[in-house]
C-alpha positions as CSV (number, residue, x, y, z in Angstrom):
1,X,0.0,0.0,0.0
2,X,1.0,3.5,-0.7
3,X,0.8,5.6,2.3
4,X,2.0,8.9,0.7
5,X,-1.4,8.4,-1.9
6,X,-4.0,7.7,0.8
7,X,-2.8,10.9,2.8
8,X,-3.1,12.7,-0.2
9,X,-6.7,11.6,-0.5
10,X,-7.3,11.9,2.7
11,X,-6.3,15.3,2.9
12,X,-7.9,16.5,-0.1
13,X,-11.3,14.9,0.9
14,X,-11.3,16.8,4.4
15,X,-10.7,19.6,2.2
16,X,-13.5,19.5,0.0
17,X,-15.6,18.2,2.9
18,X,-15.3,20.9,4.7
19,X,-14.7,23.6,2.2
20,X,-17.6,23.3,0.1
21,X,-20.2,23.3,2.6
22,X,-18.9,26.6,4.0
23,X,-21.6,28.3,1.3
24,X,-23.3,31.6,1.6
25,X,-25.7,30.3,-0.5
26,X,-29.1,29.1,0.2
27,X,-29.3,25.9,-1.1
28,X,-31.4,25.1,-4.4
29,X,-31.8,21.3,-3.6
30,X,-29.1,19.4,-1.7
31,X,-28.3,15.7,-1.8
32,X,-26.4,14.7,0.7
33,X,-26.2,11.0,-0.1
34,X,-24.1,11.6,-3.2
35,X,-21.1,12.6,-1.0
36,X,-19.8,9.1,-0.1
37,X,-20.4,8.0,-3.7
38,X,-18.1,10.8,-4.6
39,X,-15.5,10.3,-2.5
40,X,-15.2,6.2,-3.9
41,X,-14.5,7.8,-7.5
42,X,-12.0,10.5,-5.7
43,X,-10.1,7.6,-5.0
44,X,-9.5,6.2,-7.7
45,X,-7.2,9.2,-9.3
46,X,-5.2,8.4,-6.2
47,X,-4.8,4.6,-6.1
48,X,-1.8,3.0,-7.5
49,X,-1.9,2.6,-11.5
50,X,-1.5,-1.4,-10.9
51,X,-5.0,-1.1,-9.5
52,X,-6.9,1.5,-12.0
53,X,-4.5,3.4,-15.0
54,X,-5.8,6.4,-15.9
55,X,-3.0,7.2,-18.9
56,X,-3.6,10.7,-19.9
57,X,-3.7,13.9,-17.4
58,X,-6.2,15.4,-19.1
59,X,-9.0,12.7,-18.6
60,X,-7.8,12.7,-14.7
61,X,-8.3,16.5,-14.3
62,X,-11.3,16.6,-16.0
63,X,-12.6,13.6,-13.8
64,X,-11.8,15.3,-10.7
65,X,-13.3,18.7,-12.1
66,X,-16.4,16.7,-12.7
67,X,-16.5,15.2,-8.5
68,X,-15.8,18.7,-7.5
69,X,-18.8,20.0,-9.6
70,X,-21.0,17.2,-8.6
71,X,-20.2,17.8,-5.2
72,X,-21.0,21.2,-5.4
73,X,-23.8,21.8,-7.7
74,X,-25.5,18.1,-6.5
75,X,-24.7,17.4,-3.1
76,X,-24.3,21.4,-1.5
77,X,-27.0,22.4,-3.9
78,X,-25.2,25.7,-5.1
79,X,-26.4,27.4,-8.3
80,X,-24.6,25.7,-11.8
81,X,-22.5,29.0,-12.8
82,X,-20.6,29.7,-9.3
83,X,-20.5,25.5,-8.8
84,X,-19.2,24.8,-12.3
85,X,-16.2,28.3,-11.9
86,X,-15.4,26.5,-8.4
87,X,-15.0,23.2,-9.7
88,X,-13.1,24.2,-12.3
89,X,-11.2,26.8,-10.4
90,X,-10.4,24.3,-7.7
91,X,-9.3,22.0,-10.1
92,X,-6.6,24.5,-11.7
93,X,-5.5,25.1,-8.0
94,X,-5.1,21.8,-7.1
95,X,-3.4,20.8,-10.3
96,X,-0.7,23.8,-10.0
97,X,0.1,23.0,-6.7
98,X,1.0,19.1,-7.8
99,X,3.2,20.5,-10.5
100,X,5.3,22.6,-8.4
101,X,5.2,20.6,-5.3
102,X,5.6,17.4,-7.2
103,X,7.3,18.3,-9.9
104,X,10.7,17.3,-11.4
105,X,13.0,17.5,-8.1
106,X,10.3,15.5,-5.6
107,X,8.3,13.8,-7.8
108,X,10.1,11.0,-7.0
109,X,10.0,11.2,-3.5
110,X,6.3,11.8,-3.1
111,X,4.9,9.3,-5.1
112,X,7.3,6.7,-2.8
113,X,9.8,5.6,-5.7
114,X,12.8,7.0,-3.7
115,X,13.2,6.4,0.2
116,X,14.7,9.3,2.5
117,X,15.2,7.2,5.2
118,X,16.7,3.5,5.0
119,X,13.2,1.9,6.2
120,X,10.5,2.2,3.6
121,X,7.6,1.9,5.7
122,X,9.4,4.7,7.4
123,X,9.5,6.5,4.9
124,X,6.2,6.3,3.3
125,X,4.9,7.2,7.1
126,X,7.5,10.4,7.1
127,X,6.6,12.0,3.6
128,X,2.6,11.1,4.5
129,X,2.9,13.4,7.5
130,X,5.4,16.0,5.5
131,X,2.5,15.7,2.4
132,X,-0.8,16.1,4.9
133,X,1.2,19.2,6.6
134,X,2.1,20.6,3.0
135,X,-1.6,20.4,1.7
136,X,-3.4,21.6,4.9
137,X,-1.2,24.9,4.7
138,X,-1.4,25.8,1.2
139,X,-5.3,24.9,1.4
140,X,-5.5,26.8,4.5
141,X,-4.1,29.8,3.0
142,X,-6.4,29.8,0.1
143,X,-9.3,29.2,2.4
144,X,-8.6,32.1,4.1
145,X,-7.7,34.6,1.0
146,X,-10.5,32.9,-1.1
147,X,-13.2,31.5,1.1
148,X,-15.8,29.9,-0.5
149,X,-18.9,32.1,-0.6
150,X,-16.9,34.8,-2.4
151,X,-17.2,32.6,-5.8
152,X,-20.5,34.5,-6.3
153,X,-20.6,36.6,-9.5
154,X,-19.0,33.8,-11.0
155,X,-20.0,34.0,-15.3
156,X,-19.1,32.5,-17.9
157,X,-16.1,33.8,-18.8
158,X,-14.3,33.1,-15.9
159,X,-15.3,29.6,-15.9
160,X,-13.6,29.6,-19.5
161,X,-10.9,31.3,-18.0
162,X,-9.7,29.0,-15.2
163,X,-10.5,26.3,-17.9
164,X,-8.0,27.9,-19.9
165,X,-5.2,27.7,-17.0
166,X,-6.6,24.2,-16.7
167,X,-5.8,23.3,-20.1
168,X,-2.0,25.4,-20.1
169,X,-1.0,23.2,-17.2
170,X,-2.1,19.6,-18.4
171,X,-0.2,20.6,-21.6
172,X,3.1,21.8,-20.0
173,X,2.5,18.6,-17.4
174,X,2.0,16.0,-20.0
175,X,4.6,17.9,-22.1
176,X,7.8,17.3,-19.3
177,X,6.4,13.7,-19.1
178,X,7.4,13.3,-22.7
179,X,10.9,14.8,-22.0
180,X,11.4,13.4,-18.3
181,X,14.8,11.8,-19.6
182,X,15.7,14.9,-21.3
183,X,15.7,16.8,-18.2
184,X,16.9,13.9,-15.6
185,X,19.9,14.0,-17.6
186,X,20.0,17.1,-18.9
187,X,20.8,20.8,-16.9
188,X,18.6,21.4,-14.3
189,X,17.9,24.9,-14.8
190,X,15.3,22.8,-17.5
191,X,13.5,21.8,-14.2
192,X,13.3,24.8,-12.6
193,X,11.7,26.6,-15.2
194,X,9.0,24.0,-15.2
195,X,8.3,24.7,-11.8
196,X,8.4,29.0,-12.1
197,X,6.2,28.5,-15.0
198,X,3.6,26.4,-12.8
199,X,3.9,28.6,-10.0
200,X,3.5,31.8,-12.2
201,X,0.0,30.0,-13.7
202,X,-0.9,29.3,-10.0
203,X,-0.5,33.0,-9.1
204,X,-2.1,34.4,-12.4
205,X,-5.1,31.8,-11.3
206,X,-5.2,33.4,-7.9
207,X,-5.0,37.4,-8.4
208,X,-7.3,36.9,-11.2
209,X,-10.0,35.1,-8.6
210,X,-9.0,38.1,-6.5
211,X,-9.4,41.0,-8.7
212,X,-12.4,39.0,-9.8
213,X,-13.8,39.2,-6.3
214,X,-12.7,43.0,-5.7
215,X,-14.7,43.7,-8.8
216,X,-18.0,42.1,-8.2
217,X,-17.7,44.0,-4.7
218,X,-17.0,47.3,-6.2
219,X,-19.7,46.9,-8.2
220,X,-22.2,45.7,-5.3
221,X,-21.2,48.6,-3.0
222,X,-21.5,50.9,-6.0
223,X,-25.0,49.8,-6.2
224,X,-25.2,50.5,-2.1
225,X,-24.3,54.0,-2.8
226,X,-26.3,55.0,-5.6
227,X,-29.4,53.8,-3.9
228,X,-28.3,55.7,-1.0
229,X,-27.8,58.7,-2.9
230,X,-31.1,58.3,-4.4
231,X,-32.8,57.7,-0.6
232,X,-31.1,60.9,0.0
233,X,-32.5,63.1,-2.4
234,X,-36.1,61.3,-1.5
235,X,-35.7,62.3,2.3
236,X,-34.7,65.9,1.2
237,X,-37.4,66.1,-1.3
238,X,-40.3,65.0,1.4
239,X,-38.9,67.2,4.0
240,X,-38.9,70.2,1.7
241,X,-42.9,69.1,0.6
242,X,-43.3,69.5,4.5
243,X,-41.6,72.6,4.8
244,X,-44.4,73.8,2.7
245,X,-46.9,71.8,4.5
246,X,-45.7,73.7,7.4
247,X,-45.8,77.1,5.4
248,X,-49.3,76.2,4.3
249,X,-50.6,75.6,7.8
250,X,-48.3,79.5,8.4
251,X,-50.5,81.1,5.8
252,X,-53.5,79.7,7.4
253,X,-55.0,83.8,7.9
254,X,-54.4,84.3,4.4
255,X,-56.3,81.1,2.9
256,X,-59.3,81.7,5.3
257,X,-59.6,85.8,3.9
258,X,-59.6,83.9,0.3
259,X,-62.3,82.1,1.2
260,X,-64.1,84.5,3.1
261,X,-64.4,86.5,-0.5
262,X,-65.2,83.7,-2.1
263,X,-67.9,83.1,-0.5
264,X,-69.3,87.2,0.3
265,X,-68.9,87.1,-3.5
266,X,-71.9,84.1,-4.0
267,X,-68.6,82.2,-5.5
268,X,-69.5,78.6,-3.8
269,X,-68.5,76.4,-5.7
270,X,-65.2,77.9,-6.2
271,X,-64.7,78.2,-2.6
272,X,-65.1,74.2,-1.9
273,X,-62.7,73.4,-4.3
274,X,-60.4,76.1,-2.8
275,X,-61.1,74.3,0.8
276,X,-60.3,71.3,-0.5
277,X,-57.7,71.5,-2.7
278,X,-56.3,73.1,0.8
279,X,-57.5,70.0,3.1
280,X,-55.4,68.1,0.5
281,X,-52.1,70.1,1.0
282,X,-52.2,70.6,4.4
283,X,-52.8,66.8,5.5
284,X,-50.2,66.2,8.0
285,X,-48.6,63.2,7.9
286,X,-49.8,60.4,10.3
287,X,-46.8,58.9,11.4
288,X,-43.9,61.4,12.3
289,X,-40.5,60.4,13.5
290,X,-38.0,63.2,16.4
291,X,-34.6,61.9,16.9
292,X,-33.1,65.7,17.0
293,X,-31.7,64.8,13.7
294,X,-33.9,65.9,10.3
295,X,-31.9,63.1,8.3
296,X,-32.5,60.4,10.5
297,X,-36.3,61.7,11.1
298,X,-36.8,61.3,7.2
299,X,-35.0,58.0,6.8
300,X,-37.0,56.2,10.0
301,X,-39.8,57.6,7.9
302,X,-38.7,56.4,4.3
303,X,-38.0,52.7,5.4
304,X,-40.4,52.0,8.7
305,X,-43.8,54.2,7.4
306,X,-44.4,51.1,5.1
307,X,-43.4,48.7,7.4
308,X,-45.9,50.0,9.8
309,X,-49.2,49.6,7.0
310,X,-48.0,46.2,6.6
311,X,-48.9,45.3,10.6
312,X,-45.3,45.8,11.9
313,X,-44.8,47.1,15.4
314,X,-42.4,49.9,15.4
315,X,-41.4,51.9,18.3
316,X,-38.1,54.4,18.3
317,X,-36.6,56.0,21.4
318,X,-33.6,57.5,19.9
319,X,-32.0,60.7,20.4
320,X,-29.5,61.7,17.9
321,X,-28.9,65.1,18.8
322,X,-25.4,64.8,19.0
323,X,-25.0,62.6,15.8
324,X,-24.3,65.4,13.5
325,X,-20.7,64.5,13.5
326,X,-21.6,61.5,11.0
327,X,-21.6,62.5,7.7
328,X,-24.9,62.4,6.6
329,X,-23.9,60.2,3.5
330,X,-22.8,57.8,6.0
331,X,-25.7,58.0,8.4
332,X,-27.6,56.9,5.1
333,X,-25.8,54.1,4.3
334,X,-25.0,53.1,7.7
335,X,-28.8,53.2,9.0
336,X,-30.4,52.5,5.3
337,X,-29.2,48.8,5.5
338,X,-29.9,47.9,9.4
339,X,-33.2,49.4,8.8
340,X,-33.9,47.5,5.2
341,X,-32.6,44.3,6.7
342,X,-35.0,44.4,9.8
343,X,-38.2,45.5,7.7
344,X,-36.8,42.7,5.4
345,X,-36.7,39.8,8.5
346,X,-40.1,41.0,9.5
347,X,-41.8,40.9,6.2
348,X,-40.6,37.0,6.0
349,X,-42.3,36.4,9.0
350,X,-45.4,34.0,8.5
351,X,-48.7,35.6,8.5
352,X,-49.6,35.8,12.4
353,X,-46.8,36.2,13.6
354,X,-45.3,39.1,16.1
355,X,-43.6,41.2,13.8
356,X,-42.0,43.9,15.4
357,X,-38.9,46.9,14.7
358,X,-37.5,48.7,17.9
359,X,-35.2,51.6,17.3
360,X,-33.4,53.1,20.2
361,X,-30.6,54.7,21.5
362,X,-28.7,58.0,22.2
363,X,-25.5,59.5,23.4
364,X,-23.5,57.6,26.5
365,X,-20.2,58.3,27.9
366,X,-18.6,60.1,24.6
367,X,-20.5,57.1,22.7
368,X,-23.7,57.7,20.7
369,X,-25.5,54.5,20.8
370,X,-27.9,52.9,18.4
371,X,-29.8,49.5,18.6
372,X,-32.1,48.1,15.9
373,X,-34.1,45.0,17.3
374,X,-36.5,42.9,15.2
375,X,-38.6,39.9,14.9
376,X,-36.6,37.3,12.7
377,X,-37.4,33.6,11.8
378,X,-34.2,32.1,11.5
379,X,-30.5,32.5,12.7
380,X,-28.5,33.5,10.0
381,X,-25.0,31.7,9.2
382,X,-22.0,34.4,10.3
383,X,-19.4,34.3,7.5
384,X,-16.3,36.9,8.6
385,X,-18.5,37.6,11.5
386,X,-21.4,39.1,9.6
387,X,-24.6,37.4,8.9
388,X,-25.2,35.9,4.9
389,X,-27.7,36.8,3.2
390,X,-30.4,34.5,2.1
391,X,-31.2,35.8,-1.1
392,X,-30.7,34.1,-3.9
393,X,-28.1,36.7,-5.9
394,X,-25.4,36.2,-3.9
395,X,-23.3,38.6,-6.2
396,X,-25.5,41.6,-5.7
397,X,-26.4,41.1,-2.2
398,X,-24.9,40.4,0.9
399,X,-22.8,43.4,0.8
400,X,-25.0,45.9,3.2
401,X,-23.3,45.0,6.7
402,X,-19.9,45.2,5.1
403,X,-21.0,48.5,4.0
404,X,-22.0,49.5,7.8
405,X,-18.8,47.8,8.4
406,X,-16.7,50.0,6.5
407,X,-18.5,52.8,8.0
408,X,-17.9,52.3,11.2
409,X,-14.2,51.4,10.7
410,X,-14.0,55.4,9.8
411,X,-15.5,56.7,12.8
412,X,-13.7,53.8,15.2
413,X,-17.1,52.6,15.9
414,X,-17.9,49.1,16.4
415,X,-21.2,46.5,15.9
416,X,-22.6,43.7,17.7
417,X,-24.7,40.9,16.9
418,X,-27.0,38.9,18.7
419,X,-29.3,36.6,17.5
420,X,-32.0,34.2,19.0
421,X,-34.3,32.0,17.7
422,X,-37.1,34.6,17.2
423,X,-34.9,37.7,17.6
424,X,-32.2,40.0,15.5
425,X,-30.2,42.8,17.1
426,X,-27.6,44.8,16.1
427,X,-25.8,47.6,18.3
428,X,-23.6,50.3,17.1
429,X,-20.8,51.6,19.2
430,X,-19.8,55.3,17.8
431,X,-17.2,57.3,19.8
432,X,-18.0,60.8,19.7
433,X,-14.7,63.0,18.3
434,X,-12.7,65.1,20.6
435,X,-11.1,66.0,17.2
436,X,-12.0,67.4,13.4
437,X,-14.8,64.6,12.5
438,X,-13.9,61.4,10.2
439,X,-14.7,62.1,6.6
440,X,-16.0,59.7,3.6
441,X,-13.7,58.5,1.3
């Protein structure tokens, strides 16, 4: 038996176990069943070639691109496009790494031909542990620069892209099998350029998977920002129309003269469509928000008047008085998203259930406080300490805590989270300045 092969499985398989299922996603349809099946025909590219020869590279890679797609579209029930730019992204990963790692000089020591000690089962036992240590580093480095649930916004060009890498390095692979004499014998600067050129592809694969993740975030939080820009403009646009609401009710002496003619002049009829066009302009607004801040007052009133037609408790106890030192671009973003995602939770309640939004808070030792509570259904899954989201566009959603997030980060603020089974909170932390205020980038 080959130890140094079963690690290798071994390790990989805890990999993918474990890796996979760390999805922000909420599954499609999952099938759990078809794991173990998997993992028999993951074997088989790892036993010895006395038992099963697979001859050519290609059909290897694209058999294990194939498991990992299975596994992820099938079993974890993840959406075809971001499961099929995984598999085949994992795959190019997975396949670099052999190259370089198990390439010209330790090819021969890894796969057990050569012995580094005099006892072979030795041996075999010493490069297992040295191969398991290997892979669980490199793959916990990539876990932790790419983890999974950034593969949303996967299309189909990347997936034709990381093909593409796939492709390069069976070539170059099946390529230096041809020569393998050449460069035994020959100079070894031949085998050192095989192994650049495989870790050059392995770092292309990976900054492109990064810049590919930076730009599907750029463009999410671009969206954040223009729909903040555009609640902005709302809330200043309602609170002007009631700044002439409240100069309406101002001229109240002058509209009741108007109709006093109207009416000493026999005009009647024009005089009840003067009152009512005036009834209609000076209807005051039924619900009404004071948190000594006009910005906030407008926003409670853009996201929770809704919320409260639809048969959601709301009840704030917040004064913001001394929150003007938040740029009011920030406030928007900052509050906007807390507020959508507990009018959000609530609306996903059943029918007959409490539903309720409590907004409180207010300045405590040089710290301006805020807490949004809220009914919820479910505890959501914390990836990087933030909830997922559940929707199903993981590429153009989940980005609205981060957003708070990065908020905060300029003002040295910080959020909690606490979640029951029936309950969401969230509690901001801002320090007030003793210096010139933080400003938006």
């Amino acid at each position: 038996m080959n130890y140094i092969w079963i690690s290798s499985f071994i390790a990989d398989l805890v990999f993918i176990w474990l890796y996979f299922k760390r999805s922000a996603y909420t599954p499609q349809r999952q099938h759990k069943w078809i794991k173990p099946i998997l993992a028999v025909l993951l074997l088989t590219l790892y036993l010895n070639d006395s038992l099963i020869h697979i001859p050519f590279g290609s059909v290897r890679v694209a058999i294990r691109a194939a498991i990992y797609f299975l596994w992820i579209f099938a079993a974890e029930g993840v959406p075809w496009r971001p499961a099929a730019y995984a598999a085949v992204f994992w795959t190019g990963a997975y396949t670099l790494f052999q190259n370089v790692f198990l390439g010209p000089y330790f090819n021969a020591v890894f796969s057990g031909q050569h012995d580094v000690v005099p006892s072979h089962l030795a041996s075999q036992i010493l490069i297992s542990v040295i191969n398991i240590l290997v892979r669980f580093v490199y793959y916990g480095i990539l876990e932790k620069l790419l983890p999974f649930e950034g593969i949303a916004g996967a299309e189909v060009f990347h997936i034709v892209f990381a093909a593409g890498v796939c492709a390069m390095a069976i070539y170059t692979k099946d390529t230096s099998s041809r020569m393998r004499s050449s460069f035994e014998e020959g100079p070894s600067h031949f085998a050192v350029y095989f192994i650049l050129l495989h870790a050059a592809l392995l770092l292309a694969l990976i900054a492109f998977e990064i810049s590919r993740r930076r730009s599907v975030e750029r463009a999410s939080l671009q969206i954040q920002n223009n729909a903040a820009e555009a609640l902005m403009k709302s809330i200043e646009d309602r609170q002007m129309s009631e700044e002439a609401v409240r100069t309406l009710r101002h001229d109240l002496k002058n509209h009741a003269v108007s109709m006093q003619l109207l009416l000493e002049n026999g005009e009647v009829e024009e005089a009840k469509e003067y009152l009512r066009n005036f009834l209609d302009a000076a209807k005051k607004p039924s619900d009404s928000f004071s948190t000594g801040n006009k910005l906030l007052d407008g926003l409670l009133k853009q996201k929770l008047s809704p919320a409260m037609t639809q048969g959601i408790d709301v009840s704030t106890a917040i004064d913001f008085t001394e929150g003007s030192f938040i740029d009011i671009f920030d406030l928007c973003v900052m509050m906007g998203n807390i507020l959508d995602n507990a009018v959000e939770a609530c609306a996903a309640l059943p029918e007959g259930s409490e539903k309720f939004i409590s907004v409180s808070g207010g300045p405590t030792a040089n710290y301006m406080l805020v807490e949004v509570k809220n009914s919820s259904a479910r505890r959501a899954a914390l990836l990087d300490g933030l909830p997922a989201t559940s929707k199903a566009d993981k590429a153009m959603h989940g980005f609205g805590l981060r957003s708070v997030k990065k908020v905060l980060e300029r003002y040295n603020g910080s959020m909690d989270i606490e979640q029951t089974n029936d309950t969401y909170s969230i509690t901001l932390m801002i320090p007030q300045p003793t210096q010139p205020t933080a400003q938006r980038l």
